[in-house]
C-alpha positions in Angstrom: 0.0 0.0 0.0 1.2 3.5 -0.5 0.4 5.7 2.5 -1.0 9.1 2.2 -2.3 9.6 5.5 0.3 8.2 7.9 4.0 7.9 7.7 5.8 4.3 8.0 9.5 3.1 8.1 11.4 1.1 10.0 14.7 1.8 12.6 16.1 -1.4 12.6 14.3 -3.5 15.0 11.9 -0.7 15.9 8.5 0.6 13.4 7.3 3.8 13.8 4.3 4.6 12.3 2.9 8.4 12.1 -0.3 10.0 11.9 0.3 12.4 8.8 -2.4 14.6 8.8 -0.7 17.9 10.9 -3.6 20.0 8.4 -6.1 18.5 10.6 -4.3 18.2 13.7 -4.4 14.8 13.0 -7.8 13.7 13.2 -8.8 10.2 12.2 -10.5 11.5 8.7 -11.7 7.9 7.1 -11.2 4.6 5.5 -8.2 6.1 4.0 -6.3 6.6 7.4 -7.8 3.2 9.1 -7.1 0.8 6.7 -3.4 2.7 6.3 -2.8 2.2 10.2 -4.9 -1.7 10.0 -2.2 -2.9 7.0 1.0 -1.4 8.6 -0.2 -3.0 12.1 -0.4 -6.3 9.5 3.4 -5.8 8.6 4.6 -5.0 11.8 2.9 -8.3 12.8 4.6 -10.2 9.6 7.6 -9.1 10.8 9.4 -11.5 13.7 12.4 -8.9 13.4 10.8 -6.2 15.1 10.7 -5.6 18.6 8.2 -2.8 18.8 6.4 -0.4 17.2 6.0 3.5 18.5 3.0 5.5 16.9 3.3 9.7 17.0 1.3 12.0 15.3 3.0 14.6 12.4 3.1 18.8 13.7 1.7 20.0 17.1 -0.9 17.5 17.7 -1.1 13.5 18.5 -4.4 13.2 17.1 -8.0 15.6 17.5 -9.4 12.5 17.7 -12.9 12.4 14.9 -13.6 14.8 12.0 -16.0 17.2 13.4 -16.2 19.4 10.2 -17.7 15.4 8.8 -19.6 14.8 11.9 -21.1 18.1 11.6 -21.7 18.0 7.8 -22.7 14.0 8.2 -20.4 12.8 5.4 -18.1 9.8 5.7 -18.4 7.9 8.6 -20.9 10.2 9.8 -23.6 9.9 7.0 -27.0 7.7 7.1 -29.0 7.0 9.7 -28.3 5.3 13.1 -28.5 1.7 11.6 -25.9 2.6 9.2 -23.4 5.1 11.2 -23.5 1.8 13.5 -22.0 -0.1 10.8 -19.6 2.5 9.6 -18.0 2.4 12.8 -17.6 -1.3 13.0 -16.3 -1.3 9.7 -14.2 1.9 9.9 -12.6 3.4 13.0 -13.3 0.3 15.2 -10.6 -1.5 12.9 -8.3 0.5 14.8 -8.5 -1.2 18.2 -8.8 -4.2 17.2 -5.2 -4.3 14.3 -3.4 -3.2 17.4 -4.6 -5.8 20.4 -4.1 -8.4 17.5 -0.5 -7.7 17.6 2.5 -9.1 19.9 4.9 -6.7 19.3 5.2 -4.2 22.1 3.5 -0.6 21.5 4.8 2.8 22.4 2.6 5.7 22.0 4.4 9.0 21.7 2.7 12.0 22.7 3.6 14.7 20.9 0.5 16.7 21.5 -3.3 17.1 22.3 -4.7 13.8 22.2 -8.4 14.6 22.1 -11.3 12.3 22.0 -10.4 9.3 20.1 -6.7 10.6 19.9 -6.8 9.8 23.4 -8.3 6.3 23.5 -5.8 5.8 20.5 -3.3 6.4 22.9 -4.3 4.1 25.3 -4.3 1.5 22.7 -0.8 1.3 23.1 1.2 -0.9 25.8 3.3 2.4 27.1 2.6 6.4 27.2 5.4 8.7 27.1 4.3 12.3 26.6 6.4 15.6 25.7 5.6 18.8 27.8 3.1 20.0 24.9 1.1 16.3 25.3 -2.9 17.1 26.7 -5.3 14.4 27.0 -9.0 14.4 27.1 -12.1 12.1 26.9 -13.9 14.5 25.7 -17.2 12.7 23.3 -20.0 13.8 26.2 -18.9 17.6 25.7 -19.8 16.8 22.1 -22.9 14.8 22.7 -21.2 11.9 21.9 -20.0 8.6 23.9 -16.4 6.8 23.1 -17.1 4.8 19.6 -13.7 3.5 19.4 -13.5 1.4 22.5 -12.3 3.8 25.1 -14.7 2.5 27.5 -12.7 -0.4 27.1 -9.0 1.1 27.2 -9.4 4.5 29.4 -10.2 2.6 32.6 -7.7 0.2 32.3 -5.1 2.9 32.1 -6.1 4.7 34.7 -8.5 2.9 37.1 -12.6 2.6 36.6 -13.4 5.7 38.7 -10.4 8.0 37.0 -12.0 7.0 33.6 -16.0 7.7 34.8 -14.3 11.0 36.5 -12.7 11.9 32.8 -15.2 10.9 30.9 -18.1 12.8 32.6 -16.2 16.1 33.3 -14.6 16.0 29.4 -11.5 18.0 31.5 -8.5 18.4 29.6 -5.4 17.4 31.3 -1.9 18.2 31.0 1.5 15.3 31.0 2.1 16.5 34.3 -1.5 15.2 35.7 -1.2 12.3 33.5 1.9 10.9 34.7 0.3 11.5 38.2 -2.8 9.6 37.3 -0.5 6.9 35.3 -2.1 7.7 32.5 1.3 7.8 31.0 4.6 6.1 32.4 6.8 9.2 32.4 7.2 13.1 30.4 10.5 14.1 28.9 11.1 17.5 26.9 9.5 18.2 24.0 12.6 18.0 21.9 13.6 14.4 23.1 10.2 12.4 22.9 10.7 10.0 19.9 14.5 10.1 21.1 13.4 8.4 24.9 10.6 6.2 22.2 13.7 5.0 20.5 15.5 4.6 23.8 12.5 2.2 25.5 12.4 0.3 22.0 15.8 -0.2 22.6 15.5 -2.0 25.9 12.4 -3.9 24.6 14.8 -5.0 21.6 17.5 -6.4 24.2 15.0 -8.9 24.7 14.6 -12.5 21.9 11.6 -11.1 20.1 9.5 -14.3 20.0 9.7 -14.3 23.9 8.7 -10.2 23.9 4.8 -11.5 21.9 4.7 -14.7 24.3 4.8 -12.5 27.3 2.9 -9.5 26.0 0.4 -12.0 24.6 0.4 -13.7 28.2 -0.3 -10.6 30.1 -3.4 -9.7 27.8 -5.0 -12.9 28.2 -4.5 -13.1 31.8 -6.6 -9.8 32.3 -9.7 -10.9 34.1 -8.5 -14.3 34.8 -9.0 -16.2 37.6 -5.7 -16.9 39.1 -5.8 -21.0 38.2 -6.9 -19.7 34.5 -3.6 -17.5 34.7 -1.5 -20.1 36.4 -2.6 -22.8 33.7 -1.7 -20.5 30.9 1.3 -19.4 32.3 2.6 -23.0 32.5 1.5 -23.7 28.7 3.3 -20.8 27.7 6.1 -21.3 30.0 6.6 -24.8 28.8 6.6 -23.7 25.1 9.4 -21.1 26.2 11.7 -23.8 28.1 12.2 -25.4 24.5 13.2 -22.6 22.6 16.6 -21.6 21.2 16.4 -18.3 23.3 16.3 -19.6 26.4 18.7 -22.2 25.6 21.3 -19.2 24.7 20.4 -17.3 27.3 21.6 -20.2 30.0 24.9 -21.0 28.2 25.9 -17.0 28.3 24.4 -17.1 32.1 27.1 -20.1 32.9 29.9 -19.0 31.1 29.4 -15.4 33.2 30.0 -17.7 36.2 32.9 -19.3 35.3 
């Protein structure tokens, strides 16, 4: 596919994939942008070389979040009645959540800047937060007579808690990195200037890690979230037991014994 909408290369071992629309802050405009972000989540995937995958937004902003010039002008995803806008969402921006919880490699979300509305559930998508100084963050669909379409009822609370996420959600208050990293809605802030730098940085400590073992885990954790804890334990030992025969753990005990010689 040729993108138009976001930006997509690879570092090495690390993807980063960019929002590209700074014109419109971002916003998530249509099919265009979905299915761009759905097939390079599908490469990323493919691709048993990388170790993670960092998403950013282009200019000042992360992402606005939905079209409102379309919502207000009911073209796009936006158009028909209620029957119809309920399949455009299932079939359009929904896509979204679900290409990024189908993949095992490790997600960073850099915040460059607002994250509004969906722009914020699309951060929470990710597996980390780091924002720059500039990064704001707000649930904001009731302030627009809206509800979150995208799943952030889903991804908000487990960021942040169930009543932090209520508390956001029905207030539609705007916060700052400052209050996020106090909430934990994001793991830590760094200057402006150095956010994809400290990105890079984290996907390089993810990347000292064997690859195949970073998805097992990652995939672990995710399907242990509201597991009993003999559900968890069962898995854990199928997993485990899939790990004790592969070549990574094999080299990792032969470099850990000849360090104690």
């Amino acid at each position: 596919m040729e993108y138009r909408e976001i930006l997509f290369e690879k570092q090495g071992t690390v993807a980063v994939l960019t929002l590209n629309r700074p014109d419109i802050r971002n916003a998530i405009t249509g099919e265009r942008m979905v299915g761009e972000i759905e097939e390079a989540c599908g490469a990323v995937q493919a691709d048993e070389e990388l170790c993670a995958l960092i998403l950013t937004g282009a200019g000042s902003a992360f992402s606005a979040g939905g079209n409102v010039k379309d919502m207000q002008e009911r073209r796009g995803m936006f158009a028909g009645g209620p029957e119809r806008i309920r399949e455009n969402y299932r079939n359009g921006i929904q896509r979204i959540p679900l290409a990024l919880s189908r993949l095992d490699v490790p997600t960073i979300a850099a915040v460059n800047g607002p994250a509004i509305g969906a722009g914020c559930d699309l951060a929470c998508m990710c597996d980390i937060r780091i924002a720059g100084e500039r990064a704001k963050f707000g649930e904001t669909f009731a302030a627009v007579g809206l509800i979150p379409g995208d799943g952030g009822a889903f991804f908000l609370p487990r960021a942040v808690g169930f009543s932090r996420a209520l508390e956001l959600a029905f207030t539609c208050r705007v916060i700052g990195a400052e209050e996020a990293l106090r909430i934990g809605l994001v793991s830590e802030t760094v200057p402006q200037d150095r956010l994809l730098e400290r990105a890079l940085e984290i996907a390089g400590e993810i990347g000292r890690q064997p690859p195949r073992i970073l998805r097992l885990a990652k995939r672990l954790f995710y399907a242990c979230q509201g597991r009993s804890l003999e559900e968890t334990l069962e898995l854990s030992a199928a997993m485990q037991a899939l790990c004790h025969h592969t070549e990574e753990h094999a080299r990792a005990l032969d470099q850990l014994m000849v360090g104690r010689k």
